[in-house]
C-alpha positions as CSV (number, residue, x, y, z in Angstrom):
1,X,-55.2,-139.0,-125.6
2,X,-57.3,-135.5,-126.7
3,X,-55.6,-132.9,-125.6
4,X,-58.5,-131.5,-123.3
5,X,-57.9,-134.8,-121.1
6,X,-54.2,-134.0,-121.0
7,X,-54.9,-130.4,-120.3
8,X,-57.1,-131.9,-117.4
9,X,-54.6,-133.5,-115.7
10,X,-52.0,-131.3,-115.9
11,X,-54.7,-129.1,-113.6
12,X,-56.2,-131.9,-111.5
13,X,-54.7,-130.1,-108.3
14,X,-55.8,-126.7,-109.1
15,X,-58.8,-125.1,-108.0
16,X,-61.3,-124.3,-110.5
17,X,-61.7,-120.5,-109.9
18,X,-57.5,-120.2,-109.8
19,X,-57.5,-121.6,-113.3
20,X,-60.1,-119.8,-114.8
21,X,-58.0,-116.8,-113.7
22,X,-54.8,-118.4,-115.0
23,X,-56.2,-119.1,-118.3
24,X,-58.1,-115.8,-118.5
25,X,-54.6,-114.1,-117.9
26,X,-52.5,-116.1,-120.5
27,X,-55.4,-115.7,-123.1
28,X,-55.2,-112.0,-122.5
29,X,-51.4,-112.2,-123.4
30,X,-49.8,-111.0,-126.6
31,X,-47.5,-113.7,-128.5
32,X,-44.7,-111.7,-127.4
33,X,-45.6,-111.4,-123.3
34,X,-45.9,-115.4,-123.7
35,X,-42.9,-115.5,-125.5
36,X,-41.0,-113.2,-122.6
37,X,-43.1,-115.5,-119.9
38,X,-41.2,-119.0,-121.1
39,X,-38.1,-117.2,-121.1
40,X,-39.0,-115.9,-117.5
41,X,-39.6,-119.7,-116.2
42,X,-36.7,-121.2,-118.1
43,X,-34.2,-118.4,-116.4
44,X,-36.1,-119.7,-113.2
45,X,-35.9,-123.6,-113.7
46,X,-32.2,-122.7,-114.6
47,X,-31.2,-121.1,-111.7
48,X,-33.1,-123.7,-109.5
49,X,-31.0,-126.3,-111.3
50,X,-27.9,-124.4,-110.5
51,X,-28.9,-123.5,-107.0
52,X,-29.2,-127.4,-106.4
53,X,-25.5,-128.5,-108.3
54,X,-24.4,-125.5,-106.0
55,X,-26.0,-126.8,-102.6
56,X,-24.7,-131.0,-103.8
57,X,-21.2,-129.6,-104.7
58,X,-20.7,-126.5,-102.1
59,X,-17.0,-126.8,-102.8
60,X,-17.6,-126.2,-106.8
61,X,-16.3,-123.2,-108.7
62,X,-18.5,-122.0,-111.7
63,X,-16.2,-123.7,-113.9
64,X,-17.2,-126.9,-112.4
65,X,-21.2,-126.0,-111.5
66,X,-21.2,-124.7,-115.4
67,X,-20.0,-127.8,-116.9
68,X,-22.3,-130.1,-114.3
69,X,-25.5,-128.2,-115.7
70,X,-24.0,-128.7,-119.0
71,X,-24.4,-132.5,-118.4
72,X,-27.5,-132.7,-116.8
73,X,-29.8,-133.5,-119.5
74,X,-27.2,-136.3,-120.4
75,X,-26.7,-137.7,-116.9
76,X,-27.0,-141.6,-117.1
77,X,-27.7,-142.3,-113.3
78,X,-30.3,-139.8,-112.2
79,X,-30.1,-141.4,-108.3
């Protein structure tokens, strides 16, 4: 598949105009700012992860939470 038809839908439920100013915005970005910008969302997707493992396991101490996102990419049964 060319990558412009995977790039099209990944953004099949965005409104034209919001991407053009998405794309406009991360073209203007040095390597560095993008660089800063994935570490951003990963710290976000992280503590998302944890705030879930948290709210499943309210009785968890870090110890436990830690070691639970440890094993979440490996987790057999994703139910």
């Amino acid at each position: 598949m060319p990558v412009s038809s995977r790039l099209a839908d990944y953004y099949r439920d965005t409104e034209p105009k919001a991407l053009e100013v998405f794309l406009a915005l991360q073209h203007k970005m040095t390597g560095p700012e993008k660089i800063a910008a994935v570490f951003q969302m990963n710290e976000m997707l992280w503590e998302l992860a944890e705030s879930s493992v948290r709210q499943q396991y309210p009785q968890a101490r870090d110890r436990e939470v830690f070691l639970r996102m440890a094993g979440i990419p490996y987790a057999r049964d994703r139910d």
